[in-house]
C-alpha positions as CSV (number, residue, x, y, z in Angstrom):
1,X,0.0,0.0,0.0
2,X,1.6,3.1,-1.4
3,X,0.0,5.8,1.1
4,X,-0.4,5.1,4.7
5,X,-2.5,8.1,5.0
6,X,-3.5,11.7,5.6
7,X,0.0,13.3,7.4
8,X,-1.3,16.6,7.1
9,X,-3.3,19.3,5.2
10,X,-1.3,22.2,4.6
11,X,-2.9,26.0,4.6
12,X,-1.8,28.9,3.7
13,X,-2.0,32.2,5.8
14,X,-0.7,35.6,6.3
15,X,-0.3,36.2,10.0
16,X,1.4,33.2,11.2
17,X,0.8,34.3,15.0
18,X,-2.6,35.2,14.2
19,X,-3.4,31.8,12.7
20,X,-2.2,30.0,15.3
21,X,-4.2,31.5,17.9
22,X,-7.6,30.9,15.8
23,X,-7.0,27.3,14.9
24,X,-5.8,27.2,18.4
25,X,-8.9,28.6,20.2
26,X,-11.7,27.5,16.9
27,X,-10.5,23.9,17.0
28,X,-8.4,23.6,19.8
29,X,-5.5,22.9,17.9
30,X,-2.1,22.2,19.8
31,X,1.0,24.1,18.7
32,X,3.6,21.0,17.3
33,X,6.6,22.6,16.5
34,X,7.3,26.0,14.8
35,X,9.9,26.7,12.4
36,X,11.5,29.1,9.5
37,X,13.0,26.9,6.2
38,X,14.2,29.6,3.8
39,X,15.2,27.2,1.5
40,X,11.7,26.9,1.0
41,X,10.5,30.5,1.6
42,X,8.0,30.0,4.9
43,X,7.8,29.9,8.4
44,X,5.6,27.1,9.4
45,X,3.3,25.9,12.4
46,X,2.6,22.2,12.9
47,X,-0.3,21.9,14.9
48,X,-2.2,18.6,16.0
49,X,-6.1,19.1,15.6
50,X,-7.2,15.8,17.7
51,X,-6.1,12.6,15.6
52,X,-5.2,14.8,12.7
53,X,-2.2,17.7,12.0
54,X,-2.4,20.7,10.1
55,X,0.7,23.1,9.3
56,X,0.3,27.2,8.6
57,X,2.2,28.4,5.8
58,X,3.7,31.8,5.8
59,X,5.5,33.6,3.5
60,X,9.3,34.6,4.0
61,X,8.5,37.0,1.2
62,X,6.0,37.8,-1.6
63,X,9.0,36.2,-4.6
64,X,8.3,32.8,-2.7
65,X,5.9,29.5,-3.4
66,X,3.7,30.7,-0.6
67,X,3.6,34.5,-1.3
68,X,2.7,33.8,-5.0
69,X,0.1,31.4,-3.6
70,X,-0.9,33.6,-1.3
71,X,-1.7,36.7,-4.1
72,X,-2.8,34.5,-6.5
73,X,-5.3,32.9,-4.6
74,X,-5.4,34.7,-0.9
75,X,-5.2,32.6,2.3
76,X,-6.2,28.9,2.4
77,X,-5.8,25.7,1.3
78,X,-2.2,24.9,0.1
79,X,-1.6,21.5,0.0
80,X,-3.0,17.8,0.9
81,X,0.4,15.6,2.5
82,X,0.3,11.8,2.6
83,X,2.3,9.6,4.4
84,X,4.2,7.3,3.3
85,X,7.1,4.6,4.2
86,X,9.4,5.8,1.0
87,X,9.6,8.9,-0.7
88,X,11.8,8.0,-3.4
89,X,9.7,5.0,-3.9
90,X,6.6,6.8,-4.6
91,X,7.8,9.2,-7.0
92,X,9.6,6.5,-8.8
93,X,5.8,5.0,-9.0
94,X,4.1,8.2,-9.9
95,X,7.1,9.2,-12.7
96,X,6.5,5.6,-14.4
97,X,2.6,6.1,-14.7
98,X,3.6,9.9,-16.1
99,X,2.6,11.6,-13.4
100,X,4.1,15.4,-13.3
101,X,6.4,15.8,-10.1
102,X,8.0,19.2,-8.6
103,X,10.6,17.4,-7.3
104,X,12.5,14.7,-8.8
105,X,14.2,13.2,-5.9
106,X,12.9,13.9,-1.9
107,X,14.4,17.0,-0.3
108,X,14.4,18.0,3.3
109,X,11.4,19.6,4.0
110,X,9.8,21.2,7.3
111,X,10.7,19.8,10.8
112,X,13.6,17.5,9.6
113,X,11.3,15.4,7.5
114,X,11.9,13.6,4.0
115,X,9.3,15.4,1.2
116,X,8.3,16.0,-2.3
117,X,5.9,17.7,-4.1
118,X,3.6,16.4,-6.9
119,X,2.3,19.0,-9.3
120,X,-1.0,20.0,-9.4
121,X,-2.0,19.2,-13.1
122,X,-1.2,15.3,-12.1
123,X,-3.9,15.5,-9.5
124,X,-6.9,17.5,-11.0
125,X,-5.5,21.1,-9.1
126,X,-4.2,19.9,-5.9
127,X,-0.7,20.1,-4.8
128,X,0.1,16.9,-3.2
129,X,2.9,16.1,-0.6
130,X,4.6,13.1,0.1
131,X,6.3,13.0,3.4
132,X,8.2,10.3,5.5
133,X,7.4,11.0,9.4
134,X,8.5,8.1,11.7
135,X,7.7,10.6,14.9
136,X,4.7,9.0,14.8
């Protein structure tokens, strides 16, 4: 079985602090872990929403994934993540059935953990995540 499941639904916002303290108080969210990856142009939150995690997205800057996002679209949904045992694995799998990917080959991504991005126009508009978490 390729996906092990839902790891976490990404959104994106533009007052990190802000967004914290609704999802926080709204949904009773608990704060995860909270860092900046300027190799990837955000500051994120992880926060765990019951069984479930979701992670704010800020923008370092409007020239970044997130800030285009962000005036393209405004604030919400960014991304769906799935978990899974082997990143490489599953892009491999998606490349061979012609899938498009953003990344070739897994990068470090938020928190320490193994990602990559598939590109939209392979799943119908959604930017899809892969991620390897064995925190959990």
């Amino acid at each position: 079985m390729p996906v092990l499941g839902i790891h976490h639904l990404g959104i994106a916002v533009d007052d990190l602090d802000a967004a914290v303290l609704v999802y926080g108080q709204l949904f009773g969210a608990r704060l995860e872990n909270r860092e900046t990856l300027a190799s990837q142009g955000v500051e994120a939150a992880s926060l765990h929403t019951g069984t479930g995690r979701i992670e704010l997205l800020s923008p370092l800057g409007a020239d970044t994934p997130v800030g285009r996002f962000l005036a393209k679209r405004g604030p919400g949904m960014h991304h769906v993540a799935f978990q899974v045992d082997d990143v490489a694995l599953e892009l491999a799998r998606l490349r061979a059935q012609g899938a498009r990917l953003v990344d070739e080959e897994p990068r470090p991504g938020l928190f320490g953990l193994q990602v990559a991005f598939v590109h939209p126009e392979a799943t119908g508009g959604v930017l899809a995540e892969f991620v390897r978490d064995d925190r959990d």
